[in-house]
NUPA-378393 format. One record per residue: residue in three letters; x negated, y, z negated of N, C-alpha, C, O in turn. Coordinates in Angstrom, 1 decimal. Example, Ala and Ser with C-alpha at 12.3 -4.5 7.8 and 13.67 -1.06 7.14 Angstrom:
<rs>
 kese   n.xx   n.yy   n.zz  ca.xx  ca.yy  ca.zz   c.xx   c.yy   c.zz   o.xx   o.yy   o.zz
  ALA  -13.2   -5.7   -7.8  -12.3   -4.5   -7.8  -13.2   -3.3   -7.8  -14.2   -3.3   -8.5
  SER  -12.8   -2.2   -7.1  -13.7   -1.1   -7.1  -12.9    0.0   -7.9  -13.4    1.1   -8.0
</rs>
This chain:
<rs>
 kese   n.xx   n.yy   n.zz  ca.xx  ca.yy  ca.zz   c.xx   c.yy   c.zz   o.xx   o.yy   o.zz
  UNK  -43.6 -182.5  -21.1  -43.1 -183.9  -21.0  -41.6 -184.0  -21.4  -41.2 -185.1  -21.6
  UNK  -40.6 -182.9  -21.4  -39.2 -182.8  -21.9  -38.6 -183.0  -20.5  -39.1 -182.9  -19.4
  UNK  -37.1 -183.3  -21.1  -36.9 -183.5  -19.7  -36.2 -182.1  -19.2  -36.1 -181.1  -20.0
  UNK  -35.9 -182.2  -17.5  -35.3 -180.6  -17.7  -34.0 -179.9  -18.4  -33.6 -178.7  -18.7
  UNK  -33.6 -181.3  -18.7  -32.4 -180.9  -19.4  -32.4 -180.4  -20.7  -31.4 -179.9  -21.2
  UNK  -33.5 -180.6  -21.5  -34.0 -180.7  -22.7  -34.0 -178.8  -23.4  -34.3 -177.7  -22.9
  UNK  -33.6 -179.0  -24.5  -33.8 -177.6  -25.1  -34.7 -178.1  -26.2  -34.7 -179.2  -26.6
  UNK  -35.9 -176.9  -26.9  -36.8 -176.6  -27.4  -36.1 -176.1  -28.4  -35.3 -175.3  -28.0
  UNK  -36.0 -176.3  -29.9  -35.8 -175.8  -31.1  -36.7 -175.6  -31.8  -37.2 -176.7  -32.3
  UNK  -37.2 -174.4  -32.2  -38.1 -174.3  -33.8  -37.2 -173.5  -34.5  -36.4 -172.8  -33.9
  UNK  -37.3 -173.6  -35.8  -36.1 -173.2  -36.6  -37.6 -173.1  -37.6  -37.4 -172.1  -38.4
  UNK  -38.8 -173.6  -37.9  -39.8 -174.3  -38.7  -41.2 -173.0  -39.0  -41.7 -172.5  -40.0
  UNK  -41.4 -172.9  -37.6  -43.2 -172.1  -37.9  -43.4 -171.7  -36.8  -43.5 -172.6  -36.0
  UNK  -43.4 -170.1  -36.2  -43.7 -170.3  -34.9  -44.7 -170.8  -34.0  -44.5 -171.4  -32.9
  UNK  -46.5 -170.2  -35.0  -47.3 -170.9  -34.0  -46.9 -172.6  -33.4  -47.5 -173.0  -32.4
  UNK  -46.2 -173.4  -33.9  -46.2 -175.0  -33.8  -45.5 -175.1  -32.2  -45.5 -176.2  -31.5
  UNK  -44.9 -173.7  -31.8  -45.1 -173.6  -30.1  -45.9 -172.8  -29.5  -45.9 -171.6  -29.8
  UNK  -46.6 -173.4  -28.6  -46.9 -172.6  -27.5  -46.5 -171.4  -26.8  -46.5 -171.6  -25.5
  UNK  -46.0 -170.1  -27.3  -45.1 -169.1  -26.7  -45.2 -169.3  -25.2  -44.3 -169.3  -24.4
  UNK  -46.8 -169.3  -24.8  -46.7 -168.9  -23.1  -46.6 -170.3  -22.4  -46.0 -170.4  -21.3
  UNK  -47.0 -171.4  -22.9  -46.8 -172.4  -22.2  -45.1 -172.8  -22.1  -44.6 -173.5  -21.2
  UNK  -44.1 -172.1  -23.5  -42.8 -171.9  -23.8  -42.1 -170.9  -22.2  -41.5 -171.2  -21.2
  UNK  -42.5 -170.1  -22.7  -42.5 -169.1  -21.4  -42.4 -169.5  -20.0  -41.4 -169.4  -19.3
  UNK  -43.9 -170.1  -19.8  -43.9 -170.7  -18.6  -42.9 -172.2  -17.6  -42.7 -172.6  -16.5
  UNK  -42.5 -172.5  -19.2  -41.2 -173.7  -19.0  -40.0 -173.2  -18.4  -39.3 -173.7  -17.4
  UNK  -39.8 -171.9  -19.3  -38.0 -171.6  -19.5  -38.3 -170.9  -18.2  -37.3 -171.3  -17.6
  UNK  -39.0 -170.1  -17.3  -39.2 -169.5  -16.0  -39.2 -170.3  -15.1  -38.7 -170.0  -14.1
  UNK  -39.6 -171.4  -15.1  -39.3 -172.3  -13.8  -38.5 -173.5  -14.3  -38.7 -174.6  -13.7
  UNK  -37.6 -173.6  -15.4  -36.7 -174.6  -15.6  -37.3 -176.0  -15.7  -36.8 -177.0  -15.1
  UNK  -38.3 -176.0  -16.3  -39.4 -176.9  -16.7  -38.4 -177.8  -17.4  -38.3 -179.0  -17.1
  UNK  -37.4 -176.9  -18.6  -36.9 -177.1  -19.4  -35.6 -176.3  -19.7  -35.6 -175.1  -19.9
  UNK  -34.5 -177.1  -19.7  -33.4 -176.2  -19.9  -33.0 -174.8  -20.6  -32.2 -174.0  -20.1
  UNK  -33.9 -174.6  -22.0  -33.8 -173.9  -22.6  -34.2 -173.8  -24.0  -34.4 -174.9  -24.5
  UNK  -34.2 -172.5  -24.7  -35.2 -172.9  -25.9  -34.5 -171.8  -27.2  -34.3 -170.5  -27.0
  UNK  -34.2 -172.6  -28.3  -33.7 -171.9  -29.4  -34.6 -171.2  -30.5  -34.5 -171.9  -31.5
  UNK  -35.2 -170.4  -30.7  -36.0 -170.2  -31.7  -35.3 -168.9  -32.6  -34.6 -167.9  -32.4
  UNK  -36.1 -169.5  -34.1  -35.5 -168.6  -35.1  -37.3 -168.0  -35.5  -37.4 -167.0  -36.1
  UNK  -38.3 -168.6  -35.2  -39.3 -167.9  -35.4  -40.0 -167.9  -34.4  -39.8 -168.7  -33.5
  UNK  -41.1 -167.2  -34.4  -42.1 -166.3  -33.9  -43.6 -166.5  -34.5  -44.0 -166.7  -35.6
  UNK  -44.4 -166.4  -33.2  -46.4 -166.2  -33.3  -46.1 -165.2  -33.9  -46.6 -165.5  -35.0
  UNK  -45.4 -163.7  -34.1  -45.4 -162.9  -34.0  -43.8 -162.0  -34.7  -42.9 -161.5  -34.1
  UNK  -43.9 -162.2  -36.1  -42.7 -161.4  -36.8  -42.5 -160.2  -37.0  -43.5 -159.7  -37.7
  UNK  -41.9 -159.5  -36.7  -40.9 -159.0  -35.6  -40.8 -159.5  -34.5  -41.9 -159.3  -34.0
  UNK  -39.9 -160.2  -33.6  -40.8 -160.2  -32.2  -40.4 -158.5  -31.5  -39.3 -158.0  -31.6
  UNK  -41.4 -158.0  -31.0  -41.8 -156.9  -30.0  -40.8 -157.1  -29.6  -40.0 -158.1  -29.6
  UNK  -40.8 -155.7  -29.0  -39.4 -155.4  -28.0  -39.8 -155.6  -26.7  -38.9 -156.3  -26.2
  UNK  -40.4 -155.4  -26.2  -41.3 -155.9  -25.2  -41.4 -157.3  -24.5  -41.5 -157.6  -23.3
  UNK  -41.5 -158.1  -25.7  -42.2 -160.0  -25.6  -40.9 -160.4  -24.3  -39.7 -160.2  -24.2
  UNK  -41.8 -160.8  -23.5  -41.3 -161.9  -22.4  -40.2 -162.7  -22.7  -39.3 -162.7  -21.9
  UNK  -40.0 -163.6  -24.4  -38.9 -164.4  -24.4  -37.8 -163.4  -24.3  -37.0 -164.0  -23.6
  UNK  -37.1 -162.0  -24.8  -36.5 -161.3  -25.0  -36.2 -161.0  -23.4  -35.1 -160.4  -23.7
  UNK  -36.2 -161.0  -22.7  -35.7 -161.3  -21.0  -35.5 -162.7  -20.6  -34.8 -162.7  -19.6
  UNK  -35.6 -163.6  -20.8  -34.8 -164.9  -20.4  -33.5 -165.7  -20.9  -33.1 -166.1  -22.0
  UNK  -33.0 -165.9  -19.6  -31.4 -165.9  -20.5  -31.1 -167.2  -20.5  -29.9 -167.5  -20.5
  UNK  -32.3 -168.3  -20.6  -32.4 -169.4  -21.1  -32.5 -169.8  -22.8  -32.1 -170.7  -23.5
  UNK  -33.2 -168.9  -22.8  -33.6 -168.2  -24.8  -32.6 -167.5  -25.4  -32.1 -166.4  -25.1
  UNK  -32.5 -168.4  -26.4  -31.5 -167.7  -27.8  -32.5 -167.8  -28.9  -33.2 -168.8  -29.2
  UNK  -32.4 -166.5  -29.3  -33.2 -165.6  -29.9  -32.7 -165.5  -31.5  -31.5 -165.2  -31.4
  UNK  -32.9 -165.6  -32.9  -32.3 -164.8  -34.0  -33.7 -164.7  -34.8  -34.6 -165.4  -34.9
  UNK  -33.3 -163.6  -35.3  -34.9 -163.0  -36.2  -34.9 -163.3  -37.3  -34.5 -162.5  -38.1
  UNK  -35.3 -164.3  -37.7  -35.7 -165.2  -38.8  -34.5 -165.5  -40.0  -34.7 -165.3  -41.2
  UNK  -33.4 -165.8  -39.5  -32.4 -165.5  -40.5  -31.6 -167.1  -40.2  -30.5 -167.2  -40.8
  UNK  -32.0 -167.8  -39.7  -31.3 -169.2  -39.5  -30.8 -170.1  -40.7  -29.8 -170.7  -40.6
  UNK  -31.6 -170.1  -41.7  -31.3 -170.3  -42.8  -30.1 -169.7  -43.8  -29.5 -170.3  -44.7
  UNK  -29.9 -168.4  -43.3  -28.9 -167.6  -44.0  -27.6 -168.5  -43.9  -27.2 -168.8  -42.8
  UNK  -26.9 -169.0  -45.1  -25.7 -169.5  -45.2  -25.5 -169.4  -46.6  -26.4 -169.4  -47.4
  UNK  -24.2 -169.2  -46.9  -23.6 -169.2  -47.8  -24.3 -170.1  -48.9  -24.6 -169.7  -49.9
  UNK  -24.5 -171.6  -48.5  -24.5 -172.6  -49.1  -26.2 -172.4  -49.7  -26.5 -172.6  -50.8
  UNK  -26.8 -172.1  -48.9  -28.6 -172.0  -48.8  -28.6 -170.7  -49.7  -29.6 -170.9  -50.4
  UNK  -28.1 -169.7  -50.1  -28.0 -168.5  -50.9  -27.6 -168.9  -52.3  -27.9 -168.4  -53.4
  UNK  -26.7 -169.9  -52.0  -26.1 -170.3  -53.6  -26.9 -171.2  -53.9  -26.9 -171.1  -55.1
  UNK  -27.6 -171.9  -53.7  -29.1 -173.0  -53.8  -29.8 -172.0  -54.3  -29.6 -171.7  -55.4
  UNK  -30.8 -171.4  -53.6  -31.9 -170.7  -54.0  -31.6 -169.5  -54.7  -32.4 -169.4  -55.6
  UNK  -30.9 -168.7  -54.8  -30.4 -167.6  -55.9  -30.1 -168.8  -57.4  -30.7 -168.4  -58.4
  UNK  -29.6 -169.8  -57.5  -28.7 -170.2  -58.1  -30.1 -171.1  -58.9  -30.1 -171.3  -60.1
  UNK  -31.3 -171.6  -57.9  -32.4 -172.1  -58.3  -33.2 -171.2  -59.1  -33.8 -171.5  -60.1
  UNK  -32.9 -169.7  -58.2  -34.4 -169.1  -59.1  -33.6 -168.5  -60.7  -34.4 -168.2  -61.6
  UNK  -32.3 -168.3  -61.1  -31.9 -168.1  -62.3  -32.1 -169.3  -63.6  -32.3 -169.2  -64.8
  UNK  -31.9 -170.6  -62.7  -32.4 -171.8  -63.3  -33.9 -171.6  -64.1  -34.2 -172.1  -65.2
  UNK  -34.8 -170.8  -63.1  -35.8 -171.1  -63.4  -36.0 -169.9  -64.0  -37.0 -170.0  -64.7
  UNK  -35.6 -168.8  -64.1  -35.9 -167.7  -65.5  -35.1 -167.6  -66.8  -35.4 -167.0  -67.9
  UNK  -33.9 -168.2  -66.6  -33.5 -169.2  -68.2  -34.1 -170.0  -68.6  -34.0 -170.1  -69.9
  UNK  -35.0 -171.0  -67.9  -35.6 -172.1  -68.6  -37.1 -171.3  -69.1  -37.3 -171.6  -70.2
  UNK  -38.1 -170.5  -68.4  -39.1 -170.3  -68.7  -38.9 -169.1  -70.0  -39.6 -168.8  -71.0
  UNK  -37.6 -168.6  -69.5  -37.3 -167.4  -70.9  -37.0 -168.3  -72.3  -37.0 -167.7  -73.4
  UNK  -36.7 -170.0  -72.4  -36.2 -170.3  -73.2  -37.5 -171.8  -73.4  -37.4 -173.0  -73.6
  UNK  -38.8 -170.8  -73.3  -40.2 -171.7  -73.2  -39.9 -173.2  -72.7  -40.6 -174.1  -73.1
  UNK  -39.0 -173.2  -71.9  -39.4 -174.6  -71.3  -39.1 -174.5  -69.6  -37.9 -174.6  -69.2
  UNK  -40.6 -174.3  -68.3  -40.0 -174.0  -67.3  -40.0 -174.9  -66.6  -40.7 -175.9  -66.9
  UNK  -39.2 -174.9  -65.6  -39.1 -176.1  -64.6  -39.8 -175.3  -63.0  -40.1 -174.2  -62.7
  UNK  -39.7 -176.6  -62.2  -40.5 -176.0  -61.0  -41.9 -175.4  -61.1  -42.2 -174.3  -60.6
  UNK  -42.7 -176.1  -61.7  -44.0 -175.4  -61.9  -45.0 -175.3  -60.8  -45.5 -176.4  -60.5
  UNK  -45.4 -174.4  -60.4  -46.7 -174.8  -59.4  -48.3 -175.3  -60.5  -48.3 -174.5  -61.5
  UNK  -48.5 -175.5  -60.5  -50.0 -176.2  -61.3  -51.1 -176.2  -60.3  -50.7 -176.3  -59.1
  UNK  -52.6 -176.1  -60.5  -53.3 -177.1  -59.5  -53.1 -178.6  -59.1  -53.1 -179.6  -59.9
  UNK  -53.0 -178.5  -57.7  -52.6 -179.7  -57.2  -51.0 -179.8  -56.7  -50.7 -180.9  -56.1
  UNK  -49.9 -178.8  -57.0  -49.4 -178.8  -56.3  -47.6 -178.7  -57.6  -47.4 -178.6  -58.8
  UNK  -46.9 -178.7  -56.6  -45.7 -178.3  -57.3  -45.2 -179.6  -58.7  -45.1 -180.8  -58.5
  UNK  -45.1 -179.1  -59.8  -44.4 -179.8  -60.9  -43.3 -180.1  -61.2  -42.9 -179.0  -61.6
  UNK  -42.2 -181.0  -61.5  -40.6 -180.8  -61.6  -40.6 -181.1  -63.4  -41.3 -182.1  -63.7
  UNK  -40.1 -180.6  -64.3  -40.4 -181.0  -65.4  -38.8 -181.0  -65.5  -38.1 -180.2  -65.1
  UNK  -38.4 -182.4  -66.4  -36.6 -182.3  -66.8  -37.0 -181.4  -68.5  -36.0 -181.1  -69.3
</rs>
């Protein structure tokens, strides 16, 4: 239902596309083109079908990588082994689901 001009991005989860119905788009220009950072399948094979169309841009699970996203989460998880080392932790998983404690 995209139009042909339309590009496909998952950046998110791979199953949440269709690889072959993906496939079967970007081969007959169903669809202009399709960006993915993940995969049904991590690693993707050397092999896989998307890895020959030069509609598909391809990066192996590293889209997230930025400077800014490294100093967040490195910078989050020392937050959170100073606080639990100093008995008070933050970010708790619990039953039922994630905890923010100030």
């Amino acid at each position: 239902m995209m139009k042909p001009t339309a590009f496909l991005i998952n950046t998110a989860r791979g199953p949440i596309v269709d690889e072959h119905a993906l496939i079967h788009a970007l081969r007959r220009s169903v669809i202009a083109g399709a960006a993915l950072d993940v995969f049904d399948e991590e690693p993707l094979p050397a092999d896989h079908p998307l890895r020959r169309l030069e509609n598909a841009l391809l990066t192996p699970h590293l889209g997230y990588v930025t400077v800014e996203n490294y100093r967040q989460a490195y910078g989050e998880a020392v937050d959170d082994i100073r606080a639990f080392l100093s008995g008070s932790p933050i970010r708790v998983i619990e039953p039922g689901g994630l905890h923010l404690r100030a």
